[in-house]
N, CA, C and O atoms as CSV, one atom per row, in Angstrom:
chain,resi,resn,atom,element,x,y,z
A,1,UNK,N,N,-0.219,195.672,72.517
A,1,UNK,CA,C,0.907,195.138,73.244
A,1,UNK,C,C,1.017,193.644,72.946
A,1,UNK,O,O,0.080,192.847,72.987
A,2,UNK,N,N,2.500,193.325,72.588
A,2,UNK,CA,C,2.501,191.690,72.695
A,2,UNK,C,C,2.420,190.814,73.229
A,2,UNK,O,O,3.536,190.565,73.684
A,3,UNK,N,N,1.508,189.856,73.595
A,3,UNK,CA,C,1.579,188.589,74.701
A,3,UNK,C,C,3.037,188.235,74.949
A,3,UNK,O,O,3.927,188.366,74.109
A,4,UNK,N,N,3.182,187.802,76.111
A,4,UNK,CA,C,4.716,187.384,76.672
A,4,UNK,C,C,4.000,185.836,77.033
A,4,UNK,O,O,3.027,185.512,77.714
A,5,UNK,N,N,4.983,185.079,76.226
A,5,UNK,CA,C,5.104,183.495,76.834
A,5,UNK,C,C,6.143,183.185,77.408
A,5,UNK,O,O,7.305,183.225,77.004
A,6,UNK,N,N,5.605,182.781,78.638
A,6,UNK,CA,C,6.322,182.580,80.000
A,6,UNK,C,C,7.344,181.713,79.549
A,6,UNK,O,O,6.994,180.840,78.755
A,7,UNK,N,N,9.081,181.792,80.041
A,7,UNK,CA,C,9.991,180.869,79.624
A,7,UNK,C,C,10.553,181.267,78.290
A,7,UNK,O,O,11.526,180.579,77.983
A,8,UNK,N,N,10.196,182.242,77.353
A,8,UNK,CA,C,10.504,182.321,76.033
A,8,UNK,C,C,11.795,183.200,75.749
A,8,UNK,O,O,11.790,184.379,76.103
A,9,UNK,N,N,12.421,182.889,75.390
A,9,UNK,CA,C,14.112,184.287,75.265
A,9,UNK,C,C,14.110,183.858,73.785
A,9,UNK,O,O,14.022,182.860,73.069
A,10,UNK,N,N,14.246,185.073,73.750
A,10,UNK,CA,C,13.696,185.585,71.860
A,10,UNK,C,C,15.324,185.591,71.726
A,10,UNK,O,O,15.934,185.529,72.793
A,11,UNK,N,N,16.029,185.654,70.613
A,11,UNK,CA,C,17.605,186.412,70.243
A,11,UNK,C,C,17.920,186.499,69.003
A,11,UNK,O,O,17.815,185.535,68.245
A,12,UNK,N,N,18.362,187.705,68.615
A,12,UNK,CA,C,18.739,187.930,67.181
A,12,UNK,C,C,20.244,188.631,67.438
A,12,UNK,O,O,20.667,189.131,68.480
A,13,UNK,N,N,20.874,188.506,66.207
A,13,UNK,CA,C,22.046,188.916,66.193
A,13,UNK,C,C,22.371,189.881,65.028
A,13,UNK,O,O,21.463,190.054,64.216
A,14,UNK,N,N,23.563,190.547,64.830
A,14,UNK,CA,C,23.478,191.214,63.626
A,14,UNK,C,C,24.805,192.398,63.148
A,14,UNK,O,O,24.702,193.553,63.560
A,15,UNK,N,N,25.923,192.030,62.337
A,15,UNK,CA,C,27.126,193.334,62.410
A,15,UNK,C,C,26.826,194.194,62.019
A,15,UNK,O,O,26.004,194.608,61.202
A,16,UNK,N,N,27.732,194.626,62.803
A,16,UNK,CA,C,27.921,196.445,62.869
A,16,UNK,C,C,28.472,196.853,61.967
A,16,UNK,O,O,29.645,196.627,61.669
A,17,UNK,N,N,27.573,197.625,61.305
A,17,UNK,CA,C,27.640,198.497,59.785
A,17,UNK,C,C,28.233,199.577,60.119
A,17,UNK,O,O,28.698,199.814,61.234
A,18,UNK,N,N,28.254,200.507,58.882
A,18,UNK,CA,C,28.673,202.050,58.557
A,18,UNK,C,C,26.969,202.546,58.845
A,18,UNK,O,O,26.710,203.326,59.762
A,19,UNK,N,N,25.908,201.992,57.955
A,19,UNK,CA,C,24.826,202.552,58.721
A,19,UNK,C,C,24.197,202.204,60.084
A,19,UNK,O,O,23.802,201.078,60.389
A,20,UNK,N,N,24.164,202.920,60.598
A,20,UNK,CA,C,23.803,203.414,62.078
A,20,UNK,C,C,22.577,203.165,62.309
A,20,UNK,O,O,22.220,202.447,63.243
A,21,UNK,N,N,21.683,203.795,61.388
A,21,UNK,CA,C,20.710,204.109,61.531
A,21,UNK,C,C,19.604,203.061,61.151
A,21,UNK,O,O,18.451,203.252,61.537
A,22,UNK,N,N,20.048,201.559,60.134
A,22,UNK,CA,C,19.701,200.518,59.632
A,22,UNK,C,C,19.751,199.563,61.095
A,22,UNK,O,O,18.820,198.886,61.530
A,23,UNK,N,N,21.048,199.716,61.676
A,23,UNK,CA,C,21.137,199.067,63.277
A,23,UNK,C,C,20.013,199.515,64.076
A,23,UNK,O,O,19.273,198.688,64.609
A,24,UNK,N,N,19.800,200.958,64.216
A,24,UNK,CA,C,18.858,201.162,65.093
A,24,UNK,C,C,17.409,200.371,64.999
A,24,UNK,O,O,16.947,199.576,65.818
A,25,UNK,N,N,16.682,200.943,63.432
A,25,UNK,CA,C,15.521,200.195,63.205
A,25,UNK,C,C,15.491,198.985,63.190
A,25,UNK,O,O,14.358,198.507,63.224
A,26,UNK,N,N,17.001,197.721,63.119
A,26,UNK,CA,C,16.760,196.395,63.921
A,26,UNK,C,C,16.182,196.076,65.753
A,26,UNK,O,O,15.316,195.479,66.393
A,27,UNK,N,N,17.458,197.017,65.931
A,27,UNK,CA,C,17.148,196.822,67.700
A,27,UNK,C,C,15.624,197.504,67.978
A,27,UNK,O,O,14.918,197.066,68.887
A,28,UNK,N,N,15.236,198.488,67.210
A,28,UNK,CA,C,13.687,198.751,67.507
A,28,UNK,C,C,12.655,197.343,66.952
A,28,UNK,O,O,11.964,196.641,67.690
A,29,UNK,N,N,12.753,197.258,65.995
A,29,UNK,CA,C,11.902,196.319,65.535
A,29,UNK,C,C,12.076,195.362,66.595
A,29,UNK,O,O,11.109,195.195,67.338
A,30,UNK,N,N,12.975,194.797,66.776
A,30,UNK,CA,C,13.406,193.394,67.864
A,30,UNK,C,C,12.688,193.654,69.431
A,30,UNK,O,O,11.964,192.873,70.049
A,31,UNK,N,N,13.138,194.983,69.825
A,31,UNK,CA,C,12.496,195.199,70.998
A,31,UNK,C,C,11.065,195.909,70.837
A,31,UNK,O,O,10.696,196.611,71.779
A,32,UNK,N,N,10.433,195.810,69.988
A,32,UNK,CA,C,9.169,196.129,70.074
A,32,UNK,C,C,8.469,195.246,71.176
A,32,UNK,O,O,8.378,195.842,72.250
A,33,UNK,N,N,8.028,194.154,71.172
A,33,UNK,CA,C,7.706,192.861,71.971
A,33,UNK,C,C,8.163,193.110,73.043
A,33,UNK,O,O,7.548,192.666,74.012
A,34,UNK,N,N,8.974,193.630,73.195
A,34,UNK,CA,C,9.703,194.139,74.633
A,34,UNK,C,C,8.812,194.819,75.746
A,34,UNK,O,O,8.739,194.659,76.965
A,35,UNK,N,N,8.244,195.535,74.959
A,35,UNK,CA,C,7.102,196.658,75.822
A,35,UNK,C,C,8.000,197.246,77.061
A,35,UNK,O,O,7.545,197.200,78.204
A,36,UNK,N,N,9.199,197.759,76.811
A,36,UNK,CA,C,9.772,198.792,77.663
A,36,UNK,C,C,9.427,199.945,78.116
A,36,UNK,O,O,9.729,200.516,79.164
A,37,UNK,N,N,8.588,200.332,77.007
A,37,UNK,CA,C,7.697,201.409,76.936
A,37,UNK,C,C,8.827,202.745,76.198
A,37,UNK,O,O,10.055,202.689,76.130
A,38,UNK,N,N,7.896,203.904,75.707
A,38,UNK,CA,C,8.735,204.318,74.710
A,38,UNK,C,C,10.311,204.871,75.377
A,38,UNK,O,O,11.392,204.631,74.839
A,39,UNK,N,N,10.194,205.371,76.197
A,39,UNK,CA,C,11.742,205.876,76.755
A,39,UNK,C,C,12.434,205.281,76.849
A,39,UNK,O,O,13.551,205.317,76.333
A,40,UNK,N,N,11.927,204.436,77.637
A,40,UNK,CA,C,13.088,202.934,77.918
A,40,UNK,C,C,13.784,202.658,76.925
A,40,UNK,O,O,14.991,202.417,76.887
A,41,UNK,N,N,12.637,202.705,75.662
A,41,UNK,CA,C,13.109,201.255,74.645
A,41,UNK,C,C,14.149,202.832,73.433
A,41,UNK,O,O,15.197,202.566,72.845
A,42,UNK,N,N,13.580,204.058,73.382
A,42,UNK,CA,C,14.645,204.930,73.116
A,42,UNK,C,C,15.796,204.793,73.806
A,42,UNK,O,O,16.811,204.284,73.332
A,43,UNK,N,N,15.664,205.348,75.232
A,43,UNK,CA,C,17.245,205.063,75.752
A,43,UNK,C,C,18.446,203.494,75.438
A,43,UNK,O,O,19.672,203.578,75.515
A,44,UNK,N,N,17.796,202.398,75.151
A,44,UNK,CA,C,18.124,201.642,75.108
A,44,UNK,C,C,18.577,201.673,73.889
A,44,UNK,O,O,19.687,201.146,73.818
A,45,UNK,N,N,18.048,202.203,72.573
A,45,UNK,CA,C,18.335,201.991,71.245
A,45,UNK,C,C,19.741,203.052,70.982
A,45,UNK,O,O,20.642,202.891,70.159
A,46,UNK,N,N,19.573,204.121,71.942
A,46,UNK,CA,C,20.394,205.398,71.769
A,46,UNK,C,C,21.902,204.751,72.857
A,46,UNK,O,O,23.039,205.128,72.575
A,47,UNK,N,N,21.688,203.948,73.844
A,47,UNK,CA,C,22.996,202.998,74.334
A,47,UNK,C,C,23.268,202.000,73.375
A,47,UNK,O,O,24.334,201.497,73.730
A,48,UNK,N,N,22.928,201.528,72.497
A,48,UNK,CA,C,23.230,200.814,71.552
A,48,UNK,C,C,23.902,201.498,70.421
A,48,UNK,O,O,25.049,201.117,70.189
A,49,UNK,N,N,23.479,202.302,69.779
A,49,UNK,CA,C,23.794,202.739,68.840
A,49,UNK,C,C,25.300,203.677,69.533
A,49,UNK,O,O,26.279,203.832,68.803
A,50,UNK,N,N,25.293,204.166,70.809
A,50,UNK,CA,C,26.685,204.564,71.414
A,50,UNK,C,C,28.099,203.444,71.146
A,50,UNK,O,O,29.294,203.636,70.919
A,51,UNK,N,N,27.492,202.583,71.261
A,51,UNK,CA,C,28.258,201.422,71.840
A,51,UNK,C,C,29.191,200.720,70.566
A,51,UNK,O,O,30.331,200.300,70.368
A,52,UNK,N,N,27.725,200.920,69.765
A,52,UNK,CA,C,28.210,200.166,68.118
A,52,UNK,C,C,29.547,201.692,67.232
A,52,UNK,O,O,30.466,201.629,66.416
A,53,UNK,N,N,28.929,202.754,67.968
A,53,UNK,CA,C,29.907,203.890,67.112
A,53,UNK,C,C,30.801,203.362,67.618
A,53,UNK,O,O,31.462,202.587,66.928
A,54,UNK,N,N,31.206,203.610,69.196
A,54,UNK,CA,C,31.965,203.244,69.441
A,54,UNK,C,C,33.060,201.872,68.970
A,54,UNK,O,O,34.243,201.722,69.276
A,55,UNK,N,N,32.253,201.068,68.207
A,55,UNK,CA,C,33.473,199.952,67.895
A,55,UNK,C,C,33.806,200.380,66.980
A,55,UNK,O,O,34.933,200.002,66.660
A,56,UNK,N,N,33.163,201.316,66.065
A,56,UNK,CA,C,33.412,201.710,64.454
A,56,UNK,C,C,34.329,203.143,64.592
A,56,UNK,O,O,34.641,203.789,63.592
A,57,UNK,N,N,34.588,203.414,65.518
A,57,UNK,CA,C,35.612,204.598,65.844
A,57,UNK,C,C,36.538,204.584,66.753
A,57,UNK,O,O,37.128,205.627,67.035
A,58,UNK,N,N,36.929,202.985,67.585
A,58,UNK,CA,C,37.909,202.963,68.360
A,58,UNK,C,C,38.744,201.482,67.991
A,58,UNK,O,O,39.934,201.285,68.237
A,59,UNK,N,N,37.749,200.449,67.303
A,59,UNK,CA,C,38.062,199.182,67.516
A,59,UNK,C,C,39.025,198.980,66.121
A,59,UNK,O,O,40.141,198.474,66.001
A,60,UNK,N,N,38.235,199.511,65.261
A,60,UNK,CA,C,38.852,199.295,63.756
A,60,UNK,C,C,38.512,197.746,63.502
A,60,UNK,O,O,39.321,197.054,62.883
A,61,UNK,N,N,37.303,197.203,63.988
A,61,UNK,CA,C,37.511,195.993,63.222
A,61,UNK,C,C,36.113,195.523,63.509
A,61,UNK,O,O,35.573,195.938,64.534
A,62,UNK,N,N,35.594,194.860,62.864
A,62,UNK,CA,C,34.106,193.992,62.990
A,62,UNK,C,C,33.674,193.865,64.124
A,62,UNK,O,O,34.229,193.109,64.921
A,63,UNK,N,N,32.605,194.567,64.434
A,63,UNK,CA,C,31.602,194.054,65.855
A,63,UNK,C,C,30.595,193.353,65.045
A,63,UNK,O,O,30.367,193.209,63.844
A,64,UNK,N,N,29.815,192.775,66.724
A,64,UNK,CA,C,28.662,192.685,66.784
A,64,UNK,C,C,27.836,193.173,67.662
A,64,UNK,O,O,28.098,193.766,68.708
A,65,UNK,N,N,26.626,192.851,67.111
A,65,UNK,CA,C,25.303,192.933,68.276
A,65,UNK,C,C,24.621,191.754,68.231
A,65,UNK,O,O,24.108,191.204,67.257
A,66,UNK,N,N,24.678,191.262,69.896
A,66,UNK,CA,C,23.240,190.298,70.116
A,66,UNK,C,C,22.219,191.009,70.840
A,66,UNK,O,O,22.322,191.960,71.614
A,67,UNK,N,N,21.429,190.503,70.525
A,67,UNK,CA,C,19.945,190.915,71.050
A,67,UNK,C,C,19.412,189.969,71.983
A,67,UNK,O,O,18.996,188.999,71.349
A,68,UNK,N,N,19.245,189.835,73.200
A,68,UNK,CA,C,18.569,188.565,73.861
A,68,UNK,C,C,16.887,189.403,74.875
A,68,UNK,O,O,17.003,190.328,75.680
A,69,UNK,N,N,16.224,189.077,74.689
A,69,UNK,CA,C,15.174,188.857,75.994
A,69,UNK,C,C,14.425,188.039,76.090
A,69,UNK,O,O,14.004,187.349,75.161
A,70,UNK,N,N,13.873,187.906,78.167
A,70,UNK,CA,C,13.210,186.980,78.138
A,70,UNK,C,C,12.300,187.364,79.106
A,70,UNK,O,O,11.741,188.418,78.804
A,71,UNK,N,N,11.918,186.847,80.255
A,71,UNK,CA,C,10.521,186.919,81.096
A,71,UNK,C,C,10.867,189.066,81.948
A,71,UNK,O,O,10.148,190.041,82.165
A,72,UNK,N,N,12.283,188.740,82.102
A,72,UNK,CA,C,13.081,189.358,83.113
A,72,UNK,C,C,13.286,190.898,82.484
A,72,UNK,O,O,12.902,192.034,82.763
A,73,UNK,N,N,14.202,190.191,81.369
A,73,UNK,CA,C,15.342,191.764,80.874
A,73,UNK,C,C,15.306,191.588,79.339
A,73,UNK,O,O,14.779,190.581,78.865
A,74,UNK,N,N,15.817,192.480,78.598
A,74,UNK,CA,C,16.397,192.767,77.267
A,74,UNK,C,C,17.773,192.879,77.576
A,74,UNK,O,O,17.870,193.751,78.439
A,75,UNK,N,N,18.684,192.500,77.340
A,75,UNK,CA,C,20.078,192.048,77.419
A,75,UNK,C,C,20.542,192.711,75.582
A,75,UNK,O,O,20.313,192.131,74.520
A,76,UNK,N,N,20.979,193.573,75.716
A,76,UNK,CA,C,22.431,193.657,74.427
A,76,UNK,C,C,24.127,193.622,74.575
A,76,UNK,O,O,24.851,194.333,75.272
A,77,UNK,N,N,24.385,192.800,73.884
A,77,UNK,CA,C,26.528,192.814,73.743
A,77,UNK,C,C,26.637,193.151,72.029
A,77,UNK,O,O,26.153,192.751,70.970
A,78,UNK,N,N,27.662,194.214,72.563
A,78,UNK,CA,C,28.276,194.723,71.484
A,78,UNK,C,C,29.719,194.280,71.500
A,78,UNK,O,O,30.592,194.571,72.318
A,79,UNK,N,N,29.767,193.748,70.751
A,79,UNK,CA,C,31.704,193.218,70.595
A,79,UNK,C,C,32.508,193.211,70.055
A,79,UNK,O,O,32.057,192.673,69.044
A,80,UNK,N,N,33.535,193.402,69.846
A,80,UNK,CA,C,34.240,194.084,68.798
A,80,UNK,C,C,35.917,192.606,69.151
A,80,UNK,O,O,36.454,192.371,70.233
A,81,UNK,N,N,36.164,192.110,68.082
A,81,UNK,CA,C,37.860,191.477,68.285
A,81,UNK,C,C,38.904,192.504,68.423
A,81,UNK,O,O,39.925,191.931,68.804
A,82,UNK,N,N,39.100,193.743,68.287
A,82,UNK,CA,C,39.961,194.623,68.810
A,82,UNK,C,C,40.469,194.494,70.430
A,82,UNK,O,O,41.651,194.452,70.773
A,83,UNK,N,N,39.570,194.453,71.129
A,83,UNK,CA,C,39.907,194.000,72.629
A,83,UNK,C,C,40.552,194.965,73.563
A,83,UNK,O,O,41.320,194.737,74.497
A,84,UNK,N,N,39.852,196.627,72.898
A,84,UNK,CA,C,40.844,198.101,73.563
A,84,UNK,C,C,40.236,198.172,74.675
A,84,UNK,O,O,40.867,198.736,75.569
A,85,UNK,N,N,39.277,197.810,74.911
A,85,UNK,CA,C,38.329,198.141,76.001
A,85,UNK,C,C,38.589,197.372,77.183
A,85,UNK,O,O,38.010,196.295,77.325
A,86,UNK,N,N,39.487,197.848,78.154
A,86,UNK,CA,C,39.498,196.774,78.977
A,86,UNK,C,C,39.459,197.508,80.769
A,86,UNK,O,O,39.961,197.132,81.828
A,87,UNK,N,N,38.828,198.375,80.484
A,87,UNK,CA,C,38.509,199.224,82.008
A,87,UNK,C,C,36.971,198.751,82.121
A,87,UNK,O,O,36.095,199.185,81.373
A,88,UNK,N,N,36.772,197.906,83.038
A,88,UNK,CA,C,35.387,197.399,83.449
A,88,UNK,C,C,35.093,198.709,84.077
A,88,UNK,O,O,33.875,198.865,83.989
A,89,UNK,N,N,35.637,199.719,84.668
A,89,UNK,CA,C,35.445,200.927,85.589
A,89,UNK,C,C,34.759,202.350,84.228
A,89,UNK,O,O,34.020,203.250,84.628
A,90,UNK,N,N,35.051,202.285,83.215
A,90,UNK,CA,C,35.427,203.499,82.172
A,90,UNK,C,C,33.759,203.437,81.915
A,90,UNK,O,O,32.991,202.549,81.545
A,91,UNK,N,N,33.544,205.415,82.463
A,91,UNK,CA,C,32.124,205.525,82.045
A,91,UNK,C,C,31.750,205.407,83.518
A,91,UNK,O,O,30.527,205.478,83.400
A,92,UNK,N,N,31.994,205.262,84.955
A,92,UNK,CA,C,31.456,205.470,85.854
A,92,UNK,C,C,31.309,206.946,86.568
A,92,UNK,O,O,30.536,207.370,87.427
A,93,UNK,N,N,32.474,207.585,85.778
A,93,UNK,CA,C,32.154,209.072,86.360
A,93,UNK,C,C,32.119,210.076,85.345
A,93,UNK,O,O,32.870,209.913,84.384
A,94,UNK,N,N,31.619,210.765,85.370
A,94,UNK,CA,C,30.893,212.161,84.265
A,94,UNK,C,C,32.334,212.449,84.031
A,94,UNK,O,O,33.251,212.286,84.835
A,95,UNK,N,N,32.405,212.935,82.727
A,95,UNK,CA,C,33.635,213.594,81.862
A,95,UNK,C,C,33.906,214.550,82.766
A,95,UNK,O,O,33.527,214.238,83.895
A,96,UNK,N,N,34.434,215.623,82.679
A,96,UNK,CA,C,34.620,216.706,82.954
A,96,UNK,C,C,34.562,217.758,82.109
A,96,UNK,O,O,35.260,217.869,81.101
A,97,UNK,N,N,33.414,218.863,82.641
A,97,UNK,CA,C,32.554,220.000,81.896
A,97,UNK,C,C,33.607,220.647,80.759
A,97,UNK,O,O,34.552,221.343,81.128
A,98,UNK,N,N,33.377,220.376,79.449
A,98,UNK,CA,C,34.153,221.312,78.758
A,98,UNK,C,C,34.847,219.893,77.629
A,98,UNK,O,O,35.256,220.025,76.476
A,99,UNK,N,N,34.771,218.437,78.571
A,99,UNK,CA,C,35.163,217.636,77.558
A,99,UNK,C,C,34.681,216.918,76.302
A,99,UNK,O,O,33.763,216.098,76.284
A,100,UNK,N,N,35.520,217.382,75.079
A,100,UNK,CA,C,34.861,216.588,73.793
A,100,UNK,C,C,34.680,215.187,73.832
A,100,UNK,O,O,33.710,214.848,73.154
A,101,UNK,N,N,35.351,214.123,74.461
A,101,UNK,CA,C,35.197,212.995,74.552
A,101,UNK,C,C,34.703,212.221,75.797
A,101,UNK,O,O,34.774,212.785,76.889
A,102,UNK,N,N,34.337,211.299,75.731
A,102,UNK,CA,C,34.294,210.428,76.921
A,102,UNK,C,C,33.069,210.213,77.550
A,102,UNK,O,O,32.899,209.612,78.611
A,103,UNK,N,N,31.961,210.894,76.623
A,103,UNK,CA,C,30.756,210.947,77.154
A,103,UNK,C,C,29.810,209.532,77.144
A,103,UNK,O,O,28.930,209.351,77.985
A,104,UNK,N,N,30.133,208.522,76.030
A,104,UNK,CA,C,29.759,208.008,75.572
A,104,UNK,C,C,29.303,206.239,76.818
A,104,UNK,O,O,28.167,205.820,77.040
A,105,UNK,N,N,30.497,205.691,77.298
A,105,UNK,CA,C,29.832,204.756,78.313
A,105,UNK,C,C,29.075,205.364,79.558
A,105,UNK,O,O,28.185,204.768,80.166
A,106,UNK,N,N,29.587,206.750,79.888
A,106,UNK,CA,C,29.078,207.206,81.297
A,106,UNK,C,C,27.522,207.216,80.557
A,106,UNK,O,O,26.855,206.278,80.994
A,107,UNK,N,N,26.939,207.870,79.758
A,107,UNK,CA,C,25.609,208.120,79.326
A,107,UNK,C,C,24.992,206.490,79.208
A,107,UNK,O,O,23.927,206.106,79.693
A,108,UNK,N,N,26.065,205.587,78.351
A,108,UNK,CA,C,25.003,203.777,78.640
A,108,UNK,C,C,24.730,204.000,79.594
A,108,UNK,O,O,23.641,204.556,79.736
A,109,UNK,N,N,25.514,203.714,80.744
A,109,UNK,CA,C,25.447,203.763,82.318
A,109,UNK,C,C,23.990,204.443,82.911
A,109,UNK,O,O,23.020,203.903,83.441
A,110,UNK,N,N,24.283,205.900,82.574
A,110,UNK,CA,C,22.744,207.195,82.757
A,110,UNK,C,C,21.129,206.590,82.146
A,110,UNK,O,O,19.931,206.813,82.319
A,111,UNK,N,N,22.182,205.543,81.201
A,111,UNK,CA,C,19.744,205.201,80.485
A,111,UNK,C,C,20.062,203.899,80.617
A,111,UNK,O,O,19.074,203.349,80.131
A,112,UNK,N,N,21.158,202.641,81.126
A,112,UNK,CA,C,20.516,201.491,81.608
A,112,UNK,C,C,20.589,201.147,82.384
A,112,UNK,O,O,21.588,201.468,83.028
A,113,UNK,N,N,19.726,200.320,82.919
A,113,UNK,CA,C,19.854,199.573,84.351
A,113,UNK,C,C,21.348,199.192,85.136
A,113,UNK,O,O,21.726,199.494,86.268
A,114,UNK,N,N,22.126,198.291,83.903
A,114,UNK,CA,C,23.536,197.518,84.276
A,114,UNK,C,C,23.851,197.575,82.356
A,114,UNK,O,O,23.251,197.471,81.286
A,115,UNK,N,N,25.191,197.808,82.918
A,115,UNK,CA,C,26.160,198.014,82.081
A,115,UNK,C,C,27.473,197.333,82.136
A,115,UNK,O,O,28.272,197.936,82.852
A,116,UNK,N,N,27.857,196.427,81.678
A,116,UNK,CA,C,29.142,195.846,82.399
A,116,UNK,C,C,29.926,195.633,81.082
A,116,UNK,O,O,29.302,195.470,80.034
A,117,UNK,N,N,31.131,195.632,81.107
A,117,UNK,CA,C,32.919,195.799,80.307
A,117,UNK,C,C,33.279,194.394,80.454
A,117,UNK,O,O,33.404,193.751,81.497
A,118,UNK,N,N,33.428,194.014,79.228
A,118,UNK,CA,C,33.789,192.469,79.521
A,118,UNK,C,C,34.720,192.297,78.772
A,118,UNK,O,O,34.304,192.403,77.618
A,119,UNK,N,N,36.187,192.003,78.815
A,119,UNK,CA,C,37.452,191.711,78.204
A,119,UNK,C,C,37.931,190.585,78.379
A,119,UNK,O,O,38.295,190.278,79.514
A,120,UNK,N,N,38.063,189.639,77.269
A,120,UNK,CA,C,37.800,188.320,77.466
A,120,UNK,C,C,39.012,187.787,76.051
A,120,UNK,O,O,38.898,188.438,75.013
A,121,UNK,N,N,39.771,186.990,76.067
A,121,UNK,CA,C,39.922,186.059,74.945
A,121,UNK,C,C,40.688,187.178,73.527
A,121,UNK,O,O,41.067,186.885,72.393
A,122,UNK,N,N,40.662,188.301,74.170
A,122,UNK,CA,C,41.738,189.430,72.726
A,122,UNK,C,C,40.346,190.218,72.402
A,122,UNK,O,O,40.323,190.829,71.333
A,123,UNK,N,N,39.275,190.257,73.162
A,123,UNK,CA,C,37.914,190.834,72.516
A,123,UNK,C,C,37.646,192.096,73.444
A,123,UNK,O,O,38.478,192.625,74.182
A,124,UNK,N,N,36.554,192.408,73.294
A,124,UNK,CA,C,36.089,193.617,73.982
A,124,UNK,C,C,34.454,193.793,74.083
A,124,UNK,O,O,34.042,194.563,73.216
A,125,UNK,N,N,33.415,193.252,74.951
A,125,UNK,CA,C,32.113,193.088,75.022
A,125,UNK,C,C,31.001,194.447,75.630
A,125,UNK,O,O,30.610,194.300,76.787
A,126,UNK,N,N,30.763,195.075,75.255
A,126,UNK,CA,C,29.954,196.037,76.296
A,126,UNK,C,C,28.541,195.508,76.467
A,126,UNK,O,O,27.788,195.624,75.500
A,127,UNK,N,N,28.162,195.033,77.399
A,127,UNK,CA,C,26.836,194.272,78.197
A,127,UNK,C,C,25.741,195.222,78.679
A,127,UNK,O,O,25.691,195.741,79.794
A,128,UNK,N,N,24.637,195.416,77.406
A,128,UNK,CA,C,23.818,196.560,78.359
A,128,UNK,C,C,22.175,195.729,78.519
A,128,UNK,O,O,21.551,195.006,77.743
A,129,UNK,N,N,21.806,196.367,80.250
A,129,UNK,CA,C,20.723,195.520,80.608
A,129,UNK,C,C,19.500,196.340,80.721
A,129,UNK,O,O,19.667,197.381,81.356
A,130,UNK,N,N,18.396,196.145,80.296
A,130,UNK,CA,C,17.037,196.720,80.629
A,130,UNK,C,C,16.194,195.710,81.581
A,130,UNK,O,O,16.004,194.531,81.282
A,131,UNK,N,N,15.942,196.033,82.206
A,131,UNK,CA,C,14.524,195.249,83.198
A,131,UNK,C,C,13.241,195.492,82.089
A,131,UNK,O,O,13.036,196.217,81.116
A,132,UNK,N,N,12.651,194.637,82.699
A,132,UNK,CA,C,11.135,194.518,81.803
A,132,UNK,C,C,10.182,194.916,82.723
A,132,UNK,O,O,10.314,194.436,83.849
A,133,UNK,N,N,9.323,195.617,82.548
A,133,UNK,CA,C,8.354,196.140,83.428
A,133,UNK,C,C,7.524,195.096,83.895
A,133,UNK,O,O,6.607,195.339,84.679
């Protein structure tokens, strides 16, 4: 396990590709140090990687990802300049049984702590939070 120095907020950043799966093994590598422990730090990689499809199948245009943690939390924003996203509410209640779509913020919501919709400036931010054990 990695020593934590008190006061320290680590942050990396990084766009959102066609591979998926090159994103994931960043946000793993990054949150290793994290010590979320393995579920956590799965659920967290699997709300990320939701979040990033999501800009690459609704936004049509360049996201990102930041990466921040510090004593507290692991903090990720995914952002996209498209700016479609603008229901801070969307993803608080389960699809309805039988639906192909829509699964995707309610489930961030299901594996993180806080999840928050941030529409700001013509953009579109999805804010996902882990606590640190």
């Amino acid at each position: 396990m990695a020593e934590r120095t008190r006061g320290e907020v680590r942050r990396t950043s990084f766009p959102i590709g066609e591979d998926l799966s090159e994103m994931r093994r960043q946000a793993r590598e990054f949150l290793a140090a994290a010590a979320l422990g393995e579920l956590r730090e799965t659920n967290f990689v699997l709300a990320i990687s939701e979040a990033a499809n999501n800009v690459l199948d609704h936004a049509g245009t360049d996201g990102r990802i930041v990466l921040r943690c510090d004593d507290e939390r692991v903090v990720a924003e995914i952002s996209d300049e498209a700016g479609l996203l603008t229901d801070t509410a969307a993803g608080r209640v389960r699809p309805p049984i039988g639906s192909r779509r829509g699964y995707g913020l309610w489930l961030m919501r299901e594996m993180c702590d806080s999840v928050e919709i941030l529409a700001e400036r013509g953009a579109s931010t999805v804010r996902l939070t882990m606590l640190r054990p």
